[in-house]
C-alpha positions in Angstrom: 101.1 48.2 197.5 99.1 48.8 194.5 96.5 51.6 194.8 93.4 52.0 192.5 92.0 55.3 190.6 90.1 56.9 188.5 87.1 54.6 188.4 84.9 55.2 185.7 80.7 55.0 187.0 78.9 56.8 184.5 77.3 55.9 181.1 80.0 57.3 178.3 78.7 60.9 177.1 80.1 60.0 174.0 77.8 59.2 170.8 77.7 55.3 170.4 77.7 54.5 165.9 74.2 53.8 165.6 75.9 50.2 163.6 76.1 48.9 167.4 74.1 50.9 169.7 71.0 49.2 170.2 71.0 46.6 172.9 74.7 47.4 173.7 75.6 46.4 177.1 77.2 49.1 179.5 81.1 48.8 180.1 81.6 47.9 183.9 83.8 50.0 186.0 86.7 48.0 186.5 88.2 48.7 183.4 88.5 52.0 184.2 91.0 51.0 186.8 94.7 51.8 186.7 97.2 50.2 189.1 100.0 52.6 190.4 103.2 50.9 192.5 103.9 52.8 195.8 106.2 51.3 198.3 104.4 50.5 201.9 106.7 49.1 204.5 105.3 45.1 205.8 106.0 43.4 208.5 107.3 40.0 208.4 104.6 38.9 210.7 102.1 40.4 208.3 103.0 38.3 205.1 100.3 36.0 203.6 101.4 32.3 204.3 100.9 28.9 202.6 97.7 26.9 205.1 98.7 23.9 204.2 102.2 21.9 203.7 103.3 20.2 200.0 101.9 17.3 201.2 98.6 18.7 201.7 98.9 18.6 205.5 97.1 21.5 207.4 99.3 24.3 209.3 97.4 24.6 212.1 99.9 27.5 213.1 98.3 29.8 210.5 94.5 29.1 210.4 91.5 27.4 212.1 92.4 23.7 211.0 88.6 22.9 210.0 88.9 26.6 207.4 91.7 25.5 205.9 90.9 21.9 205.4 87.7 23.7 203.8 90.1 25.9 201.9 91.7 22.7 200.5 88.7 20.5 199.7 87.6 23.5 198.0 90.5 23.1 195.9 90.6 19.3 195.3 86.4 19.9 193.9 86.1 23.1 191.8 90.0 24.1 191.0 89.5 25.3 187.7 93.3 25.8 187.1 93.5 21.7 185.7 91.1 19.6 183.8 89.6 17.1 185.7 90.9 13.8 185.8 89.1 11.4 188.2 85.3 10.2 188.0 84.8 11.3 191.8 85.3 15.2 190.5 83.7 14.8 187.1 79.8 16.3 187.0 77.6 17.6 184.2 79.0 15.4 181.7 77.0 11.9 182.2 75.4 11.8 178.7 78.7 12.7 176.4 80.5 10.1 178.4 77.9 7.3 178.1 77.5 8.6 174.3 81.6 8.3 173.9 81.9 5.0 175.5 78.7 3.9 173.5 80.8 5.3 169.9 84.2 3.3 170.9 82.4 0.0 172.3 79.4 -0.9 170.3 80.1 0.9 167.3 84.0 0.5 166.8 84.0 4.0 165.6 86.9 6.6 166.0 85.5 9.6 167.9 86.0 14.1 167.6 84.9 15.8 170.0 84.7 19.5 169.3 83.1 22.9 170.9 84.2 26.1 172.5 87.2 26.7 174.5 86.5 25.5 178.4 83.7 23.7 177.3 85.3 20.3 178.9 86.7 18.4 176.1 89.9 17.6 178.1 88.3 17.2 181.2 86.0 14.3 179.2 88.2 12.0 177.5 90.8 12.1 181.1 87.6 10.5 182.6 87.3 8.1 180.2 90.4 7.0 180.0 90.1 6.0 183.4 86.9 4.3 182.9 88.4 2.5 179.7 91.5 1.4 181.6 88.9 -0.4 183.7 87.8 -2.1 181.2 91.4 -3.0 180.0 91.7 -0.8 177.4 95.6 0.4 176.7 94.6 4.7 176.6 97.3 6.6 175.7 96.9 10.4 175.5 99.1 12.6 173.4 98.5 16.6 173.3 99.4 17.9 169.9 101.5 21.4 168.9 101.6 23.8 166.5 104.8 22.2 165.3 103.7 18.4 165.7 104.8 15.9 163.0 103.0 12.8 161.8 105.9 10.1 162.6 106.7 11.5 166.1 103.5 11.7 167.6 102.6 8.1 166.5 106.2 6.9 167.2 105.7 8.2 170.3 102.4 6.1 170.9 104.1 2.8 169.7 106.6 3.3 172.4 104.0 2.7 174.6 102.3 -0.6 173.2 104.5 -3.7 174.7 105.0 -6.5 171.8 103.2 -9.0 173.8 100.2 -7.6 171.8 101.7 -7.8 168.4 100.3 -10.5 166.4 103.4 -12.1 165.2 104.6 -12.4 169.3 103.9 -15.2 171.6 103.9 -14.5 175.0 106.7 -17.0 175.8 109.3 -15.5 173.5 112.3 -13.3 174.5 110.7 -10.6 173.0 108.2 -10.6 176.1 111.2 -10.9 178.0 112.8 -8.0 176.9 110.4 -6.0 177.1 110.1 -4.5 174.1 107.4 -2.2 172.7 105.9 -1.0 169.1 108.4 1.2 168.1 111.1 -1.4 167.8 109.4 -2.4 164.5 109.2 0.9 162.7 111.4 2.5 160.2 114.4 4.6 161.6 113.3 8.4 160.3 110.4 9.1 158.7 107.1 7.2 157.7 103.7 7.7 157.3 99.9 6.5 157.5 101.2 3.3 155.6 103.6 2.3 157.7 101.8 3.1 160.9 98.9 1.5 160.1 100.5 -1.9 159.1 101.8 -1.9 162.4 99.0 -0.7 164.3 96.7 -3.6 162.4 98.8 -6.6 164.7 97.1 -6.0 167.7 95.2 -8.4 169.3 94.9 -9.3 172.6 93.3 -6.3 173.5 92.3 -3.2 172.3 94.2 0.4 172.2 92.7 3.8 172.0 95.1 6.9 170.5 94.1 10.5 172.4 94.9 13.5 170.4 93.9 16.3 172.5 94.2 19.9 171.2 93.9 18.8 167.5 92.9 22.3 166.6 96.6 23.3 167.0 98.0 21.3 164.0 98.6 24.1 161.5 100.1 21.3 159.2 97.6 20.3 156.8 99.5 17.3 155.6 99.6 15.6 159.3 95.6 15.7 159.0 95.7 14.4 155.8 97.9 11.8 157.4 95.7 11.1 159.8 92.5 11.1 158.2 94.2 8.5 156.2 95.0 6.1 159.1 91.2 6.4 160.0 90.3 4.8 157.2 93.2 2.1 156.7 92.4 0.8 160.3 88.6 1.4 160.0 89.3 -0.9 156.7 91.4 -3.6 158.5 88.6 -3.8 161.4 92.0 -3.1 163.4 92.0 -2.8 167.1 92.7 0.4 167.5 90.7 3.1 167.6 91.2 7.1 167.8 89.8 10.0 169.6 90.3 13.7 168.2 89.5 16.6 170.7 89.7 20.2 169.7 88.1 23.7 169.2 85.5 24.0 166.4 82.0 24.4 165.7 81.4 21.6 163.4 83.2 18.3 162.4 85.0 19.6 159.3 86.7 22.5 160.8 88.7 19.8 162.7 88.9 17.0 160.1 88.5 19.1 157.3 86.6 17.9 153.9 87.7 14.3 154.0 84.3 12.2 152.8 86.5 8.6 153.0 86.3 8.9 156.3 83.0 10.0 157.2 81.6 6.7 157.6 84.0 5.7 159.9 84.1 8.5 162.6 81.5 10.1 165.1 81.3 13.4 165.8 80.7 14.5 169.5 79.7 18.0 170.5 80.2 19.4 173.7 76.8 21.6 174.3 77.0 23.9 176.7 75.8 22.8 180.6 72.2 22.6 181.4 71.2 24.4 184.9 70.8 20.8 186.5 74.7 19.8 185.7 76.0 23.5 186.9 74.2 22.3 190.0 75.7 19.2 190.2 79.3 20.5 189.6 78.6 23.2 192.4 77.4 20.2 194.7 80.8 18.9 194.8 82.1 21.8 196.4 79.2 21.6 198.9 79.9 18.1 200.1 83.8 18.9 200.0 84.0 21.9 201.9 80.2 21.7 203.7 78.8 24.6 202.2 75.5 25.5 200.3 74.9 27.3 197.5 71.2 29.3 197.2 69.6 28.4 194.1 69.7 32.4 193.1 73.2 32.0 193.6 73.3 28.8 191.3 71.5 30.3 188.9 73.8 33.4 188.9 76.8 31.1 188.1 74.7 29.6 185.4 73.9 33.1 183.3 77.5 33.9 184.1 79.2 31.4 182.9 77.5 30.8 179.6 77.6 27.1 180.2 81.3 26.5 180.4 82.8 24.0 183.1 85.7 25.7 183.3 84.0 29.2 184.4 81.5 27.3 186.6 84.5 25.8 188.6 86.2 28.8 188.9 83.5 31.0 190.2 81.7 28.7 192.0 85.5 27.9 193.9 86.3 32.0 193.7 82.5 32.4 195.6 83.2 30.0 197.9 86.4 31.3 199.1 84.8 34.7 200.0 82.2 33.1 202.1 84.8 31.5 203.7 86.6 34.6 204.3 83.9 35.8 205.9 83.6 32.7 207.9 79.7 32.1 206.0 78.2 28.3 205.2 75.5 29.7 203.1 76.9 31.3 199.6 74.2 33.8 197.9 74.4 36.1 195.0 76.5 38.4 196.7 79.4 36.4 197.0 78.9 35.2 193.4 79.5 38.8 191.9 82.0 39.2 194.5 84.1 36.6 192.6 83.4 37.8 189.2 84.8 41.5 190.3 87.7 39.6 191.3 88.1 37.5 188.4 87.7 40.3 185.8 90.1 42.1 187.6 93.3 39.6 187.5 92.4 39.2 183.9 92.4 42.6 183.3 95.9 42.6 185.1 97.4 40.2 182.4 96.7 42.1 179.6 99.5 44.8 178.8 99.0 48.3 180.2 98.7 49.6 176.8 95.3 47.4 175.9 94.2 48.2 179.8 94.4 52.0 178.5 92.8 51.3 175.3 89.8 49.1 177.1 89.3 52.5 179.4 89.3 55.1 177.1 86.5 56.7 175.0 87.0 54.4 172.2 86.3 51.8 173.7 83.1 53.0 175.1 81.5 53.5 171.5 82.5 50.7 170.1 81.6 48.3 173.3 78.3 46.7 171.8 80.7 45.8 168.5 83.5 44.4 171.2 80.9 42.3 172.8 79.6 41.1 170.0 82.9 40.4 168.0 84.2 38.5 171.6 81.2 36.1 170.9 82.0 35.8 167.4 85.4 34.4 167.7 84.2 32.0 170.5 84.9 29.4 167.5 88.0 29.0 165.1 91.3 29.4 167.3 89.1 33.5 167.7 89.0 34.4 164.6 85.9 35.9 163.3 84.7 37.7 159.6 82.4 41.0 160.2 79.0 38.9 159.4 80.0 36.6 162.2 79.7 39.9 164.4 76.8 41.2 162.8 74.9 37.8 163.3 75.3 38.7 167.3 74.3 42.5 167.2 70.4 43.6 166.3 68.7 42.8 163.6 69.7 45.0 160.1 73.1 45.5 161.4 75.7 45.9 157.7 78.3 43.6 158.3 80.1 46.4 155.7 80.1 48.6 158.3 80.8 46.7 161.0 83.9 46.0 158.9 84.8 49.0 158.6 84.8 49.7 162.5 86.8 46.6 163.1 89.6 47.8 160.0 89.6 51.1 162.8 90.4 48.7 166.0 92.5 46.4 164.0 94.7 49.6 162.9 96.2 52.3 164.9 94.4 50.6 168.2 95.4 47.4 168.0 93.1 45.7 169.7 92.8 43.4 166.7 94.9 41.7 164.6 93.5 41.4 160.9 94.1 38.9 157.9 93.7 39.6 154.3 92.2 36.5 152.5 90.5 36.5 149.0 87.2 37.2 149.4 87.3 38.7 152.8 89.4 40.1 156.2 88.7 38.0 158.9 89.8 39.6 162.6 91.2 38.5 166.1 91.5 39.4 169.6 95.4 40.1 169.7 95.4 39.0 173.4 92.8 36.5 173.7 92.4 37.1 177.3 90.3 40.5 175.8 87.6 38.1 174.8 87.3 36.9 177.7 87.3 39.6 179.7 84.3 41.2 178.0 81.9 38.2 177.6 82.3 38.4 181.7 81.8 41.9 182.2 78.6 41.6 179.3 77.0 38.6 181.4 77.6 40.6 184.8 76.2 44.0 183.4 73.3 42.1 181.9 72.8 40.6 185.7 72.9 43.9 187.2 70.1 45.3 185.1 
C-alpha cells in the first residue's frame, strides 16, 4: 500500500530572485509528497469491485442500487475522460454552435475553430455533426497526426461519399447498385489539391462537410499548403463541400498560417473561455443526472478553478460529486470542491516521472515557483511552447524578459524541467512533460483560493 511523507507546510526559507517574487503564488503541499511501496496483506473480500456490469447494469451485490445508479449517471453527465458527443450532455456552448451552424448554412464558408487545450473544440463540432446529420448533411470526421499525408486523409473521406451524389451518376445506374463510393474515381498513389478538388466539385444532391480535428498536429507544412489550397478551389467552384479545421492556437494564422487567398473564404471561431452562467449549466447536468445540488460558492469555486475550461469543469465538478456521494451527501459545497482538486493534483503528480516529482519538491523549485506559474500560462498556446517575454507578460509589471531567460536556460539545463529550442532571433522553451503545466496552473488557482 503506498504510504505518504515528508509533507512540506511551510513557506520555503529560501531567497525567491527578486525577477519573480512579487505576487508569486505559494507552492501547495502535495508536491512535497513522496510515494514509498510496502507490502500489506488484503483480503479478497476487501478488494474494490466494479458497481455496475459492462452493460451498465447495477450490481446490487456491491452497493446501495440508488448510489451506484448515482455513481453511473454521474458518469454518463460530467465524465471528463471523452469529449462530448450528444446534444443532451452538451452545455455552455449555445452561441459557438449557433455561430458555427450560422458560418456553414448562410454563409457557405469553411470554418477553424481554435483556442486552448480542453477548451471544447472536439466536444463542439461532435455536437454539430449530429445536429448537421439532422439536417442531412454527410459529416465525416477525420483526426489528423503528426505523420498525416494530404492524399490519405482525403482518400480516406472519399471512401465515405457513395457515387449516388457524384454528378456524372444517375440514381438508376449500376454504379448505385454496386455501391460504390468517391474513391473509386481517384488516382492510384498519390495526388493532390487538384485532383481532390475536381472530384469533390461533383457533388450535388446534398451537401458534405470534411472534419479535421487536431489540425495543430500537422508538422508538414506542405499538407496545409495543400489544404489551404482546396479552400480556395472549392470556395471558387461554389462546390458543395465545405471544411471545418479544429486545433490549438491563439489566432487564425497559427493554424492556417499566412495564406491571404483564402481569407475571404474561411471564418475563424474562437473558443473563449466559459462564462459563470455556462459552468453552471454544465454542473446542472450532473444535478438532474445523479439528484444532487451544487451551492453557488461551490459553483463558483469550480469556476476560478478551472479557468474556464470544459474539460476541468467536468472533471471536478464529477471528482466533487463523487466525494459527496462517498459521504452519502445531496448538497455539494466548497469543501468537497477542494477535496477533488487535492485529489486530482495528486494522480497528476503520480504520472510524472519520480525524477521531475523530486525536482517539483525540492528547493529549486520553490524559488523559481512564481517563474513556473507564470511560464505554465505562457505555453497555454502553441503545442506549450513559450519565448521568455511570453512569461514576463504574466509576471509583475518591469519584469526583464532577459532575465527571466536566463532562469529558464537554468531549468531547461541540468534540471530538466524544460526542454529548449535555439531559433534565430530567440530560444523559445517547453514543459518536457506537459502534465507539469498543468499541474501548476491547478495548484496556482487552488493557493490563490485558499488565501
Amino acid at each position: 500500500m503506498a504510504t505518504l511523507f515528508k509533507r512540506w507546510r511551510g513557506v520555503s526559507s529560501v531567497p525567491v530572485p527578486p525577477t519573480v517574487a512579487a505576487g508569486g503564488d505559494q507552492r501547495p503541499a502535495f508536491l512535497d509528497t513522496l510515494w514509498l511501496d510496502e507490502d500489506a496483506a488484503v483480503r479478497e473480500s476487501d478488494l474494490p469491485r466494479f458497481s455496475a456490469m459492462a452493460s451498465d447494469d447495477v450490481d446490487t451485490a456491491t452497493e446501495e442500487p440508488a448510489l451506484a445508479r448515482a455513481r453511473l449517471a454521474l458518469r454518463d453527465a460530467l465524465g471528463a475522460s471523452q469529449p462530448v458527443i450528444s446534444r443532451d450532455r452538451f452545455a455552455g456552448r449555445h452561441d459557438a454552435l449557433a455561430q458555427l451552424i450560422a458560418a456553414i448554412e448562410q454563409q457557405r464558408l469553411h470554418v477553424v475553430i481554435y483556442g486552448e487545450r480542453g477548451i471544447g473544440k472536439t466536444s463542439l463540432v461532435h455536437v454539430f455533426a449530429e445536429t448537421a446529420r439532422e439536417a442531412r448533411y454527410l459529416v465525416l470526421y477525420g483526426s489528423c497526426g503528426t505523420d498525416g499525408r494530404f492524399d490519405e486523409i482525403f482518400r480516406a473521406f472519399a471512401a465515405k461519399i457513395p457515387m449516388l451524389y457524384h454528378r456524372s451518376v444517375l440514381p438508376t445506374t449500376a454504379v448505385v447498385e454496386q455501391a460504390l463510393h468517391f474513391d473509386t474515381m481517384l488516382p492510384e498513389g498519390h495526388f493532390g489539391p487538384r485532383e481532390a478538388s475536381d472530384l469533390l466539385s461533383d457533388v450535388v444532391g446534398t451537401r458534405v462537410i470534411l472534419i479535421l480535428d487536431e489540425y495543430d498536429r500537422i508538422a508538414d507544412t506542405n499538407f496545409r499548403r495543400d489544404v489551404a489550397e482546396l479552400i480556395k478551389n472549392l470556395s471558387d467552384r461554389a462546390a458543395r463541400v465545405q471544411l471545418i479545421l479544429t486545433g490549438v492556437a491563439s489566432n487564425l494564422d497559427e493554424l492556417i498560417g499566412f495564406a491571404p487567398s483564402i481569407r475571404r473564404n474561411i471564418v475563424g471561431l474562437p473558443m473563449r473561455p466559459l462564462k459563470t452562467e455556462e459552468i453552471g449549466e454544465i454542473l446542472h447536468l450532473g444535478e438532474s443526472a445523479a439528484g444532487l445540488s451544487f451551492t453557488g460558492d461551490a459553483i463558483a469555486t469550480v469556476g476560478s478553478l478551472a479557468g474556464g475550461s470544459p474539460y476541468l469543469v467536468r472533471l471536478l465538478g464529477h471528482r466533487a460529486a463523487m466525494a459527496a456521494l462517498d459521504q452519502r451527501r445531496t448538497v455539494i459545497d466548497v469543501a468537497q470542491v477542494k477535496n477533488a482538486v487535492e485529489r486530482v493534483l495528486t494522480d497528476w503528480n503520480a504520472t510524472l516521472p519520480r525524477r521531475v516529482q523530486a525536482l517539483l519538491a525540492g528547493n529549486e523549485a520553490r524559488e523559481h515557483w512564481s517563474l513556473l506559474v507564470a511560464a505554465a500560462e505562457a505555453g497555454t498556446y502553441s503545442d506549450g511552447w513559450f519565448v521568455a517575454a511570453d512569461v514576463a507578460a504574466e509576471l509583475p509589471a518591469g519584469t526583464s524578459p532577459a532575465s527571466i531567460e536566463v532562469e529558464l536556460q537554468r531549468l531547461a539545463g541540468p534540471h530538466s524541467l524544460l526542454e529548449v529550442e535555439r531559433r534565430s532571433d530567440e530560444a523559445r522553451f517547453r514543459y518536457r512533460f506537459p502534465g507539469v503545466a498543468s499541474l501548476l496552473l491547478m495548484s496556482a488557482a487552488l493557493a490563490r483560493i485558499d488565501r
